[in-house]
C-alpha positions, 0 to 999 in steps of 0.5 A: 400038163402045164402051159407057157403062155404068150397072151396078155398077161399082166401079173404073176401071183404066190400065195403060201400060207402057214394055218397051224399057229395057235388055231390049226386051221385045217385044208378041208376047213379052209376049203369050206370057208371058200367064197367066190369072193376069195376063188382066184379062178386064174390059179394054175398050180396048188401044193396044199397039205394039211396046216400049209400050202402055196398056190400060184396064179396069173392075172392081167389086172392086178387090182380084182386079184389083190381084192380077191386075196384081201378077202382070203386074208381078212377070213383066216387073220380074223381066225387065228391072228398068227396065222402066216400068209404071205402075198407075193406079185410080179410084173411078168416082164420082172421074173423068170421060171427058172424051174417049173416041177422039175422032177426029173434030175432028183429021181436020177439021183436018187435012183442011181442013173444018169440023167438025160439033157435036153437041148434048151428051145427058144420059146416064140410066141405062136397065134393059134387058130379058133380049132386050136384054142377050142381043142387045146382048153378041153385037152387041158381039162382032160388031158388023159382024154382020147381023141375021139373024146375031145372030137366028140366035144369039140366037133375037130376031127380026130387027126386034126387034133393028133396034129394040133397036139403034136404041134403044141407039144413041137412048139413048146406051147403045151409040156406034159409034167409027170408027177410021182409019189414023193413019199412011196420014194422014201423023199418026205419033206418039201420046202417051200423057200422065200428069199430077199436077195440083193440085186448081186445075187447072180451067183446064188441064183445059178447054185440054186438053178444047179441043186437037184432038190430044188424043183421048182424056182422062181426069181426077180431081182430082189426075190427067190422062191422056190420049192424042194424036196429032202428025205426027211427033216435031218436031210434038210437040215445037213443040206450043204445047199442049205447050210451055205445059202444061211451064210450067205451075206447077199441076203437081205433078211432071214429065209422064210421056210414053210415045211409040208410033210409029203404023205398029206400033200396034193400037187394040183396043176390046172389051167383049164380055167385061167385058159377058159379065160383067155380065150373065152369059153363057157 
């Protein structure tokens, strides 16, 4: 389940990082190593696989947040100097979500059917009421939950929170994010993709935003990062996408690639903290 979101906040943040240089640090290592100090509690989607991963966070200040992502960085730099980590930050006015785990266009293609189009719908920005803001936090952290569950919790009646659902769901404030077993459907590999573009780069962004594989698609003007998903690695490397975006002469340095084998990655989605956040729950 994820959220689009219309408070006051301030930053975008990527982290994806790169633990199996000449001292593999493992995910249940890195894990361990966690403090307070390094939990970025606002992050609301993780892609982590053994050696590698990305995660992706918002913020309103951007200070406590690069203090924060210092500290995780001095920890694992101070273990292995090679290890790769890179920090991104976006004022939110200066990106675009493009594509957000956008599954559905690759498993039409690699199944054989045709794929359904929804009508884009102009995101307004909603005020929600106290009932909604306390039903829509537990809803995100049991989103299988039934409604006489999240009454229980809540103290809403059960058909009050049927139609604050379904009005959430209208208003495009809340969308429901299916995700399959990439690698029980033959697809194991993703791609996680850092560009630096010039400001020219409308044309590639519009290729990029029309690829199938690509499901997941950030961009600035100057800066793209995405995530795809391939068969295997000789897939990937024959991609004509691929291939063309490596030619292309609006880049203004070489891609940043981060490969994760599917069968040992986990897709975590959760902005029950960051919406405890916002609004003010314990």
């Amino acid at each position: 389940m994820s959220v689009k979101f219309s408070f006051n906040l301030s930053f975008l943040g990527v982290k994806y990082g790169d633990y199996g240089k000449i001292n593999p640090i493992e995910y249940n290592e890195r894990m361990a190593l966690l403090t307070s100090q390094m939990k970025i509690k606002e992050c609301v989607l993780s892609i982590s696989s053994r050696f590698k991963g990305m995660s992706l966070f918002f913020a309103r200040d951007f200070y406590p947040l690069k203090e924060q992502s210092d500290v995780w960085n001095n920890i694992f730099e101070n273990k292995d100097s090679t290890v790769l980590i890179k920090d991104l930050y976006f004022p939110l006015p200066a990106i675009k979500a493009y594509k957000f785990m956008e599954h559905h266009y690759y498993l039409c293609q690699r199944l054989g059917v045709s794929p359904f189009t929804v009508a884009n719908q102009e995101l307004v920005p909603i005020s929600l009421r106290k009932a909604e803001k306390k039903v829509l936090s537990h809803w995100i952290k049991y989103p299988r939950a039934k409604n006489l569950f999240l009454s229980e919790k809540t103290g809403v009646s059960r058909s009050t929170i049927g139609n604050i659902k379904k009005r959430l769901l209208r208003q495009k404030v809340v969308n429901i994010v299916h995700i399959p077993h990439w690698n029980k459907l033959g697809i194991n590999l993703g791609v996680i993709m850092y560009l630096r573009v010039r400001p020219e780069s409308e044309k590639t962004l519009k290729l990029l935003h029309s690829i199938p594989e690509i499901i997941f698609l950030l961009a600035s003007s100057y800066e793209i990062l995405l995530f795809s998903l391939f068969s295997d690695y000789n897939s990937y490397q024959c991609s004509p996408w691929i291939h063309l975006l490596r030619q292309e002469k609006i880049l203004l340095a070489e891609p940043q690639e981060i490969l994760l084998p599917l069968s040992e990655t986990v897709l975590n989605i959760d902005a029950e903290p960051l919406m405890s956040t916002l609004f003010g729950e314990k």
